[in-house]
N, C-alpha and C positions, 0 to 999 in steps of 0.2 A: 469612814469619812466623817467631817468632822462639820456642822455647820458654820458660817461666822456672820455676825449681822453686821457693816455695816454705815456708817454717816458720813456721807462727802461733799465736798464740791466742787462742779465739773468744774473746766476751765474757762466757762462761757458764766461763770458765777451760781449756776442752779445747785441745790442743796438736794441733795437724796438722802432719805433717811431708809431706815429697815432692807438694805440690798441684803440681799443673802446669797452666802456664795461656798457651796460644799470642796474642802479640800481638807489637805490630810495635814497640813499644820499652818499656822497664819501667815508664814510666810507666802506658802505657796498659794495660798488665797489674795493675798495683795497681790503678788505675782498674775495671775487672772482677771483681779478689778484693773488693773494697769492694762491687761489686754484689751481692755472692753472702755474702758475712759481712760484715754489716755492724757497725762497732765492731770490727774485730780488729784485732789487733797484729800487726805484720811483725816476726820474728822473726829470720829469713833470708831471703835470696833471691839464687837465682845463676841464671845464664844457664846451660840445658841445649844442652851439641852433638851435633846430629845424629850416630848411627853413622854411621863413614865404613869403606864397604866394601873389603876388603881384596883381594878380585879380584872383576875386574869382568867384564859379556860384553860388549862394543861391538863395531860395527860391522869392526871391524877383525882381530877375534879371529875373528869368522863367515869373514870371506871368506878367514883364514890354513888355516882348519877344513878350508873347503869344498876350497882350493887341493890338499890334502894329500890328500883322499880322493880328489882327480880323478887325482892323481901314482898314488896306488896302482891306481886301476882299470885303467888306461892299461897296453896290453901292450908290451913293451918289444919294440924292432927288434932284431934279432941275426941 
């Protein structure tokens, strides 16, 4: 699903800005704000992108995690 933001006005003249509304293409997302305001004017509308995370934890970061703490516990030969 797809987000989409967005700027209308109803037909009572009020201005909505930042609606958001999840569907799987813009069509079918105006198709939706038309169910919910009926008569309004599309004003704007943009495609919203998901935050994308900046670090991440995956699988691969765990087992470097765990690798590290087992090196330190581990008593050295000498």
């Amino acid at each position: 699903m797809i987000k989409f933001g967005f700027k209308i006005k109803t037909r009572g003249g009020t201005l909505v800005d930042n609606l958001m509304i999840a569907a799987r293409d813009r069509i079918e997302a105006e198709r939706k704000l038309m169910q919910i305001y009926h008569h309004c004017e599309i004003l704007d509308c943009n495609e919203v992108q998901p935050a994308v995370k900046e670090e991440g934890f995956d699988l691969e970061s765990a087992i470097n995690l765990i690798g590290k703490e087992s090196d330190r516990d581990t008593p050295s030969k000498d």
